[in-house]
C-alpha positions in Angstrom: 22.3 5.1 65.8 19.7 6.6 63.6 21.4 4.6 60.4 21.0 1.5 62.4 17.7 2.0 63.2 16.9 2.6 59.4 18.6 -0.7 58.4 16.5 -2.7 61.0 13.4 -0.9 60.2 13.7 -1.2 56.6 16.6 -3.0 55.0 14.9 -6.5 54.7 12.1 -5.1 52.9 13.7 -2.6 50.7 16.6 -5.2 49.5 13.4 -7.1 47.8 12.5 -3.9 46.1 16.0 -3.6 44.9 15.7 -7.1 43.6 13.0 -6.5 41.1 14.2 -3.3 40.2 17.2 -4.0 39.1 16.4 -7.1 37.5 13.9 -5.1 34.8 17.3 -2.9 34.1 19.4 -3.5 30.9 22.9 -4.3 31.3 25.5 -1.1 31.7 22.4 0.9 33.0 23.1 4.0 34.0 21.1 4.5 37.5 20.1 7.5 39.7 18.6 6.2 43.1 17.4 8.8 45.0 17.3 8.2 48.2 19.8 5.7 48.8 19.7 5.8 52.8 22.8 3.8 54.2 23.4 1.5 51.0 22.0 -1.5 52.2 19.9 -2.3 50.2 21.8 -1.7 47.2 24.6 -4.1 49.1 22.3 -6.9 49.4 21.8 -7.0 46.0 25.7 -6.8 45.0 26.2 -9.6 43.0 23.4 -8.4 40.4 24.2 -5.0 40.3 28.0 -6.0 39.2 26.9 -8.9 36.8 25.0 -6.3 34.7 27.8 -4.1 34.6 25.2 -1.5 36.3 26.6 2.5 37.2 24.7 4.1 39.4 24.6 7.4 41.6 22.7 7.4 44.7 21.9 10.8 46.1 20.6 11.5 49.7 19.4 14.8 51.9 20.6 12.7 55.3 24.0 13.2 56.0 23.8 10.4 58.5 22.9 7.6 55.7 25.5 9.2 53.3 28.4 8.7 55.6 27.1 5.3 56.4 26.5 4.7 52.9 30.1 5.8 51.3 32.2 4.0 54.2 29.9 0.9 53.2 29.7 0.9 49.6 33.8 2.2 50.0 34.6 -1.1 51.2 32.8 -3.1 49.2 33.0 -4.9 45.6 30.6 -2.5 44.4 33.1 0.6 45.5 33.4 1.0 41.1 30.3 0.7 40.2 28.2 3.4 42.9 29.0 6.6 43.5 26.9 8.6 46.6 26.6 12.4 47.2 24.8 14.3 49.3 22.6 16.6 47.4 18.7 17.2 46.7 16.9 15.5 43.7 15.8 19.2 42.6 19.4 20.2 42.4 20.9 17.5 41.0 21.9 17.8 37.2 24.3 14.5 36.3 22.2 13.4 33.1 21.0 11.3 31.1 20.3 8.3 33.1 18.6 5.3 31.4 16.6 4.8 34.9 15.6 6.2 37.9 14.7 4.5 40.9 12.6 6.1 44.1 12.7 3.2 46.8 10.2 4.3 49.3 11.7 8.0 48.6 9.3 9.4 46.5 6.5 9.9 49.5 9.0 11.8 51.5 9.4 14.6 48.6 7.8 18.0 49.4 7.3 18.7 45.9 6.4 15.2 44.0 5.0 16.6 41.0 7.8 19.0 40.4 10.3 16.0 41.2 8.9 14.0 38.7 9.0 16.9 35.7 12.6 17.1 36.9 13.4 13.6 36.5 12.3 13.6 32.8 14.9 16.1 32.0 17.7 13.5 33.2 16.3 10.7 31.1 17.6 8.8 28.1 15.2 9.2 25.2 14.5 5.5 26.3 14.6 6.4 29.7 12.5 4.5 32.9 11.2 5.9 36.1 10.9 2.9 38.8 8.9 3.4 42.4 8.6 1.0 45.2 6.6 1.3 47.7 3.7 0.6 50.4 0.4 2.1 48.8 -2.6 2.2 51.8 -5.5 0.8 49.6 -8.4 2.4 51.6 -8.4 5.3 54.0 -6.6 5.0 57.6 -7.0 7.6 60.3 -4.8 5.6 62.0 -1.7 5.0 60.1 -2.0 8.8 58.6 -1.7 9.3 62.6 1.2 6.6 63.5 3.7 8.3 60.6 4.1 11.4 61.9 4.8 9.6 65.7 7.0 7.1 64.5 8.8 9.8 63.3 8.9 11.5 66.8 10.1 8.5 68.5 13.2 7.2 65.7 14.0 10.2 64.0 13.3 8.6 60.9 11.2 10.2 58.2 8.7 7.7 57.0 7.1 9.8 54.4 3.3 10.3 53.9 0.3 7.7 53.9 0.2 7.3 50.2 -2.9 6.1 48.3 -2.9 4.4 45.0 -5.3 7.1 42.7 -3.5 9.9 44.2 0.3 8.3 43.2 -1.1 7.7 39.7 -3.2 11.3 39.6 0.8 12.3 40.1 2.2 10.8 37.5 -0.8 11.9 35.2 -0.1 15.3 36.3 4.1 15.5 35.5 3.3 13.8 31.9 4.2 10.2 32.9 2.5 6.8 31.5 2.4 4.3 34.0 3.8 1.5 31.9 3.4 -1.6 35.2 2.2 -1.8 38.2 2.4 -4.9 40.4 1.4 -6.2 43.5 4.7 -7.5 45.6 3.6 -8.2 48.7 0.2 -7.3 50.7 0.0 -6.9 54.3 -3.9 -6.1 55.6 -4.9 -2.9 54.0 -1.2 -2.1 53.0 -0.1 -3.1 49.5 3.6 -3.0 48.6 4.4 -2.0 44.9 6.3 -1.8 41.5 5.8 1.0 39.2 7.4 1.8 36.1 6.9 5.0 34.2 7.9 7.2 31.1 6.9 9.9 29.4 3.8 10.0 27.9 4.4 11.4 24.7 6.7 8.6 24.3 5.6 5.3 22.5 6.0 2.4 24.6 8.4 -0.4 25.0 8.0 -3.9 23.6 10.4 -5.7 24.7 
């Protein structure tokens, strides 16, 4: 029940994130999503994820999305290209991935800044971190108050109000360079977002 309520919550949304994500990826990119809830997302976006030849390993804490996600994906044409485990970001060790990808994830980590000093140990040299996700562009009682109940009443972990200087005062902090940052969607004082990172002492991309 609780991986239904996720997917009608959040799949429409998140399988736009997906979208743009995957379509800034090289071909035969090698991805680590962490957080990959019940695979829907991913699913929606099938036919891209196979035309780029794309690998990916999706990682979850919920053992609830993972069952959903393995008996979906299992069944699916993308059943060669995904694998899904249930396992912790801070424990997990499968490297080097050219990218990875936090889709609404990253604000539910206990531990962001040590997450994200983890996750530049699993990168290629040319390696990418990707984030999307709703950034609250000025200061809401309210909504810092509504999280915390809606997870009371669906089980579901909806992570913390996250605000835009504090995300990028993050990366700062783990040695990141935010490389974009654009504006997907914008809903009153709610902004939904790309980010793309890499190491800082790393010289940019060009192309």
């Amino acid at each position: 029940m609780r991986s239904l309520i996720y997917d009608t919550l959040i799949l429409r949304l998140t399988a736009r994130w997906y979208a743009e994500v995957l379509n800034r990826l090289p071909d035969e990119a090698k991805l680590l999503d962490v957080g990959i809830g019940t695979g829907g997302a991913l699913l929606a976006n099938a036919e891209a994820a196979k035309r780029k030849g794309l690998r990916i390993t999706g990682i979850d804490i919920d053992a609830d999305y993972v069952a959903r996600a393995r008996k979906r994906l299992r069944d699916s044409s993308l059943a060669e290209h995904v694998s899904v485990r249930l396992e912790s970001l801070y424990d997990h060790e499968d490297a080097p991935y050219d990218a990875v990808y936090f889709s609404a994830s990253f604000m539910l980590l206990p531990e962001p800044e040590r997450a994200l000093r983890h996750c530049r140990t699993l990168l290629k040299p040319d390696g990418r971190l990707f984030f999307t996700q709703t950034f609250q562009q000025r200061p809401s009682r309210g909504m810092e108050r509504l999280k915390p109940m809606l997870k009371r009443l669906t089980s579901i972990d909806f992570g913390r109000v996250t605000y835009e200087e504090a995300f990028k005062s993050q990366l700062d902090a783990a040695g990141l360079a935010l490389e974009e940052f654009t504006l997907l969607s914008q809903h009153g004082g709610r902004a939904s977002c790309l980010a793309v990172a890499q190491p800082r002492d790393r010289p940019f991309r060009t192309d």
